[in-house]
TIMARFI-168791 format. One line per 8 residues: their letters; for each residue x, y, z of C-alpha. Coordinates in nm, 3 decimals, padded with zeros to 5 digits. Layout:
A) X/Y/Z  ... $
// end
This chain:
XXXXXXXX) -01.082/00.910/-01.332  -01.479/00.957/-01.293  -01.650/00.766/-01.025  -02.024/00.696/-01.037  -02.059/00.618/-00.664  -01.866/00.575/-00.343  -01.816/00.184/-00.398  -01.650/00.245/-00.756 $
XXXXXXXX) -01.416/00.463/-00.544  -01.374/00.186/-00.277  -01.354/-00.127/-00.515  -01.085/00.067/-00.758  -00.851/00.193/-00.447  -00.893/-00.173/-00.322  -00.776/-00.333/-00.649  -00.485/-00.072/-00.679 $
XXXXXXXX) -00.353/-00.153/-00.350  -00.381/-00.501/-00.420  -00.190/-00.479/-00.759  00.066/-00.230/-00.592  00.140/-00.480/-00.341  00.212/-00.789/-00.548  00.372/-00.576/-00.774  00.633/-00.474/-00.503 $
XXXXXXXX) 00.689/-00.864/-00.389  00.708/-00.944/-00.693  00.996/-00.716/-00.759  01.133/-00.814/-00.449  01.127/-01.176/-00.557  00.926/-01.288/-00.245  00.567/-01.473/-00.207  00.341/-01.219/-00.098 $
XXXXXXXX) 00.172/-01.322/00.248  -00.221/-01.304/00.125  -00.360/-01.337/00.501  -00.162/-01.014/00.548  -00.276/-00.843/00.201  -00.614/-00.918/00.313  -00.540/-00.762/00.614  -00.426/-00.452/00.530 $
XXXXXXXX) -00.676/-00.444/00.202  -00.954/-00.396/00.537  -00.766/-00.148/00.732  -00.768/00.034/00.408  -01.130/-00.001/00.329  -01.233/00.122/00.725  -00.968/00.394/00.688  -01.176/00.524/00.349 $
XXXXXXXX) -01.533/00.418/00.462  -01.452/00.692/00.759  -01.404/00.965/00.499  -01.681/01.166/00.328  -01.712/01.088/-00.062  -01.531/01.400/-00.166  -01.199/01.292/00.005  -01.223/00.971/-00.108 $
XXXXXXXX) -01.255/01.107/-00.456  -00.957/01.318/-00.374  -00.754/01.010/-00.229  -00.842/00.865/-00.554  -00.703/01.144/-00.776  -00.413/01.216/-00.585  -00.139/00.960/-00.591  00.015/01.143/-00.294 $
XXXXXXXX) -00.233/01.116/-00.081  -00.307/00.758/-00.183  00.021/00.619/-00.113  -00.018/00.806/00.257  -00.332/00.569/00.293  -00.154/00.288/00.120  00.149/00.250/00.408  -00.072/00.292/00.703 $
XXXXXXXX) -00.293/-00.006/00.574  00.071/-00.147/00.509  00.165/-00.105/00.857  -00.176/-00.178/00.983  -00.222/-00.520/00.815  00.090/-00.646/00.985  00.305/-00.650/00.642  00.601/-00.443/00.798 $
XXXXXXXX) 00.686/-00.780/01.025  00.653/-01.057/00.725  00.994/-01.134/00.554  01.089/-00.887/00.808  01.505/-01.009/00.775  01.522/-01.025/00.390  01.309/-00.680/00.308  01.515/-00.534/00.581 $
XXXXXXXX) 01.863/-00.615/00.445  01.680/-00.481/00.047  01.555/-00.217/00.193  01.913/-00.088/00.376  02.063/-00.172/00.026  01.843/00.029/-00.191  01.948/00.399/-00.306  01.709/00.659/-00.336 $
XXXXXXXX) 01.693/00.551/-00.712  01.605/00.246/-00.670  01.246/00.107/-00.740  00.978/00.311/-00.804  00.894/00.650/-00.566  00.611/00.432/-00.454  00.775/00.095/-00.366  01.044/00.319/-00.179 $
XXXXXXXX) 00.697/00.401/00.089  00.682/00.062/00.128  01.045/-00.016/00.184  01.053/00.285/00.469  00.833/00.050/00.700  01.176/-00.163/00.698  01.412/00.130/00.739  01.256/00.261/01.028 $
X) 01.310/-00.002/01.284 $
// end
């Protein structure tokens, strides 16, 4: 994907995130807490504003990368302690195949406690 400027960068990341995230309550047929979306939607945007243009453009092509960024704003916008009971039990009853690769980072916050 070509990026004119930093802020394309920032504003696309920031809607992915957003759409990844409803996406994944969605398929875990819970309410998504916004306050916390919000939340971690900033600790993204300060983790990326702290990296030069070239890794952000890198984050942005790499989906790797991306979804490393992506679960530390999880964990850092408090989402790993909403629905913490119900995604917990999901998350212990998933197999590897279940969901997508992605959805699976999201899950480990919930595996790991």
């Amino acid at each position: 994907m070509l990026f004119q400027s930093s802020s394309d960068i920032l504003a696309h990341l920031a809607q992915d995130f957003r759409t990844q995230l409803n996406q994944f309550y969605s398929w875990m047929n819970l309410a998504p807490p916004y306050n916390s979306i919000e939340l971690a939607v900033k600790a993204l945007m300060t983790e990326l504003n702290s990296k030069s243009v070239d890794e952000q453009k890198m984050i942005a092509s790499i989906p790797e990368k991306r979804w490393v960024l992506y679960h530390q704003a999880f964990l850092a916008g408090g989402l790993d302690r909403k629905h913490r009971g119900i995604l917990t039990i999901k998350a212990k009853a998933c197999t590897p195949s279940t969901g997508t690769p992605d959805y699976r980072t999201f899950l480990k916050a919930f595996r790991e406690r």
